[in-house]
N, C-alpha and C positions, 0 to 999 in steps of 0.2 A: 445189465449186470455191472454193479458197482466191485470197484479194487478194495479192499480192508484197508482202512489206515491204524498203523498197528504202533502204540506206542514206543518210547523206547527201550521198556524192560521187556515188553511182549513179544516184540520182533525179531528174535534172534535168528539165524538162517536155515535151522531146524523149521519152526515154525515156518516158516516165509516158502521155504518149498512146498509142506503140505496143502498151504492156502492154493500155491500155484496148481499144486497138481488137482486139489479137488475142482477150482474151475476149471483146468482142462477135460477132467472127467464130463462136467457136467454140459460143457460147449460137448465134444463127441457122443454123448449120449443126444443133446438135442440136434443133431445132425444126421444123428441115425447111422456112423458110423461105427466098426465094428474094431477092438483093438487089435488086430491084427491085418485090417487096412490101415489105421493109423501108423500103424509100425511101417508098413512098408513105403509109406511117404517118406519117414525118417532113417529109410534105407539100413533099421531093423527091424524090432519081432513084437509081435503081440505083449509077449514078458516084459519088455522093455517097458512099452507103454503102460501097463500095470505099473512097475515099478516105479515110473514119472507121478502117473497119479496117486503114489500112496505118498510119493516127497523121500523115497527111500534113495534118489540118485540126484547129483545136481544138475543139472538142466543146462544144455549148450545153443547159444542167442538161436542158431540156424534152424535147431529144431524145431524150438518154441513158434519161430516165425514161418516157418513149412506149418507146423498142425496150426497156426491158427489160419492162416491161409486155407487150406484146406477143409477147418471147420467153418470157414462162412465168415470168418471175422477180419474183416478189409477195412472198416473206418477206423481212423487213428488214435479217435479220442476210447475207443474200446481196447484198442490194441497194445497202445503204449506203455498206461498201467501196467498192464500182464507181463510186459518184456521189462518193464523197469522193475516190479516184486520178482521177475526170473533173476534178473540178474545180481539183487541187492542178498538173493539166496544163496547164492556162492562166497557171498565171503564168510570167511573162517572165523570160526566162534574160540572165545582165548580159550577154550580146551582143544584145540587142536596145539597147541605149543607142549601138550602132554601125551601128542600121537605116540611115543616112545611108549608108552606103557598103559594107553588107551585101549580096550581092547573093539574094535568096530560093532558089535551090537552093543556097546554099553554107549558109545558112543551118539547114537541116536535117544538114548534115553538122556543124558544129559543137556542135550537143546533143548526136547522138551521140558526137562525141568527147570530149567533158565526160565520160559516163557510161560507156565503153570499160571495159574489163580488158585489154585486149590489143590494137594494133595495130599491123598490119603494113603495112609500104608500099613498092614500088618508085617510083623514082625516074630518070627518064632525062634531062632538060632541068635541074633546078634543085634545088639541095640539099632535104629535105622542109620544109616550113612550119615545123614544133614545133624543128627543130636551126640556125631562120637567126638570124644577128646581127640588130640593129636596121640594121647600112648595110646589109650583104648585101638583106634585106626591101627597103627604099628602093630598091634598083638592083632589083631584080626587078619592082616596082611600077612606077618608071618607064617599065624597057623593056617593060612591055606596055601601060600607059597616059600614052604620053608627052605625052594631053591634060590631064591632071586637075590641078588647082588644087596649093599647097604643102600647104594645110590636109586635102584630099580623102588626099595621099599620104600625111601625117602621120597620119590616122585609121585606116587601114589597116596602117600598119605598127604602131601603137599594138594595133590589131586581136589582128595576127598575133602578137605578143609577149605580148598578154594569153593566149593561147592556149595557151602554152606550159610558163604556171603548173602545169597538170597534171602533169610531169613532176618537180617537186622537191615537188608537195601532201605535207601531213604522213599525210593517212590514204588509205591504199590508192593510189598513183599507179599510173597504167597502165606496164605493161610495153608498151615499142615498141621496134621491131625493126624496122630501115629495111636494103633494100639501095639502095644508090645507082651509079649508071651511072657508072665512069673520066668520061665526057663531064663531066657536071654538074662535078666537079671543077676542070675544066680551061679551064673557060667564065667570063672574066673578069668576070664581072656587077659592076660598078659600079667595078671599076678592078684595078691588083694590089694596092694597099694593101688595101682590103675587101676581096679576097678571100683574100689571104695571113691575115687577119684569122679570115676564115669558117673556113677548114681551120683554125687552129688550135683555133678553136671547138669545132670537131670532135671532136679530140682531146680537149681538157678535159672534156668530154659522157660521154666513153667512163670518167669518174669514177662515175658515177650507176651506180646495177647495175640498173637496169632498162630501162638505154637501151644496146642493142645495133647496132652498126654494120658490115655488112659491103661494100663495093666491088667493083662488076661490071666487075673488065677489059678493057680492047681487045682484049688478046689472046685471049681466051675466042672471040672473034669471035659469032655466032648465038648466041643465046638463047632459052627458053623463052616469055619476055614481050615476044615480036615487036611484040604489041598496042600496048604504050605504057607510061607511067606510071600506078598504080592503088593503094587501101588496102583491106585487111581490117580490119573490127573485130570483135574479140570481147567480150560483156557478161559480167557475172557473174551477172545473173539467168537462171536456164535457160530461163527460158517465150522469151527472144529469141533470136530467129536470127542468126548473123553476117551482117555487110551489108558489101556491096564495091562502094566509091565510085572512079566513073570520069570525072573533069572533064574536060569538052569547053571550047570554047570561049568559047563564051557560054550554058553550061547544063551538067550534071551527071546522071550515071547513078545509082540506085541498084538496085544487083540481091542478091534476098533468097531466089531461090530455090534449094532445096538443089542441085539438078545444078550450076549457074552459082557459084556458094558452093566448092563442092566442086572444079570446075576451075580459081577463080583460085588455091584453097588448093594444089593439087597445082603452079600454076607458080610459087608462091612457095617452096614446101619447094626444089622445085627449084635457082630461084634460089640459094639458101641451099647447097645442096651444092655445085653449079659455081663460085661464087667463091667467094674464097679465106676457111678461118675469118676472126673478129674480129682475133686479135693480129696476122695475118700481113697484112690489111686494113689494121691502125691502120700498121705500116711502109710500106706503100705509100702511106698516107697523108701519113705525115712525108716522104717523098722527095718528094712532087710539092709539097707545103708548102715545103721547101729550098729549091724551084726558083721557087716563088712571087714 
């Protein structure tokens, strides 16, 4: 079993733990151990160990070097690796300097999207995060926290903007590919100026060639993605899975298993054929912009 050499937009400590935890899954699974002996080597629980191999906890040197001890793995040139991507996963990614107003399950969605090749996302209540202006952001924040401080709503939108770096980075930016609901369009968030502002945004976006935009009609009426608004990502390291983030209210889904993978993938293709391509999108877009 070889270590992933993970470039250096790919490797963020998000990433870097999931790689750790799926090879420690798959060393326990070929040792025939069960995770709740493994747990008890590292003097806790079954959960625990779950929790390691999803990459959902950072990883402490002592543990890593107990399970792989314990799984069978004593030669150094196999060992090393493992301990050196454990530990390269603990350091903090620059959205931890925005723990203040971070909220911890969003938190893991934001390493992965640092480390993405590809995502996709619908959209039904509000343009996506990575395409909003700095007011748009602001009026979004507001109206769902219209308790939070000046300084609380400036952090967050500084948040969101940092965010979006990814999409003009000089090496390898992700390709994303948003469809977005007529609704969100139409939905003054933070006044007509910011949002006449946002749609034009839009459009300037549609400069970048790896940011693709299409708009889900009213008229279309029923769709595929009755469910709600949702993203897919895809990595460029093969050993990871795509993962599809579903944000609730006060908490976030992440589901990694290929059936669940495979059915948001079939209602986004979909998405995509039922409304209208990009160029015939960016016109409907300029009309309701006009009208802004």
């Amino acid at each position: 079993m070889t270590t992933p050499n993970l470039g250096a937009n790919q490797g963020g400590p998000t990433v870097r733990r999931i790689l750790v935890g799926a090879q420690l899954r798959r060393l326990r699974e070929a040792a025939n151990i069960t995770r709740d002996d493994a747990g008890y080597i590292i003097r806790s629980s079954g959960s625990k160990i779950s929790r390691l191999e999803l990459g959902r906890v950072g990883f402490k040197e002592r543990d890593i070097e107990d399970l792989l001890t314990h799984y069978g793995v004593t030669d150094p040139i196999k060992r090393d690796p493992i301990l050196a991507l454990a530990k390269e996963s603990n350091a903090l990614g620059w959205w931890h300097n925005y723990d203040d107003v971070l909220a911890p399950w969003f938190e893991t969605y934001v390493g992965l999207e640092e480390a993405a090749s590809l995502i996709r996302t619908y959209e039904v209540q509000f343009i996506p995060g990575l395409l909003q202006t700095e007011d748009y952001a602001r009026g979004v924040t507001l109206a769902g926290r219209p308790d939070l401080t000046t300084d609380e709503v400036e952090r967050r939108v500084h948040l969101r903007i940092h965010r979006q770096h990814i999409l003009t980075r000089e090496l390898d930016p992700p390709r994303f590919w948003a469809v977005i609901d007529e609704g969100a369009l139409r939905r003054p968030i933070g006044g007509s100026r910011v949002m006449k502002a946002q749609l034009d945004h839009l459009l300037t976006l549609r400069a970048l060639k790896n940011v693709t935009i299409q708009i889900m009609p009213f008229r279309f009426g029923g769709h595929a993605a009755e469910g709600g608004a949702f993203s897919i990502l895809r990595f460029p390291e093969p050993e990871l899975p795509d993962v599809v983030y579903v944000e609730q209210l006060v908490s976030a889904i992440y589901l990694d298993k290929r059936e669940q993978i495979e059915r948001y993938i079939q209602i986004f293709e979909r998405l995509t054929v039922d409304s209208p391509p990009p160029e015939l999108s960016a016109e409907m877009l300029r009309k309701i912009t006009s009208r802004a």
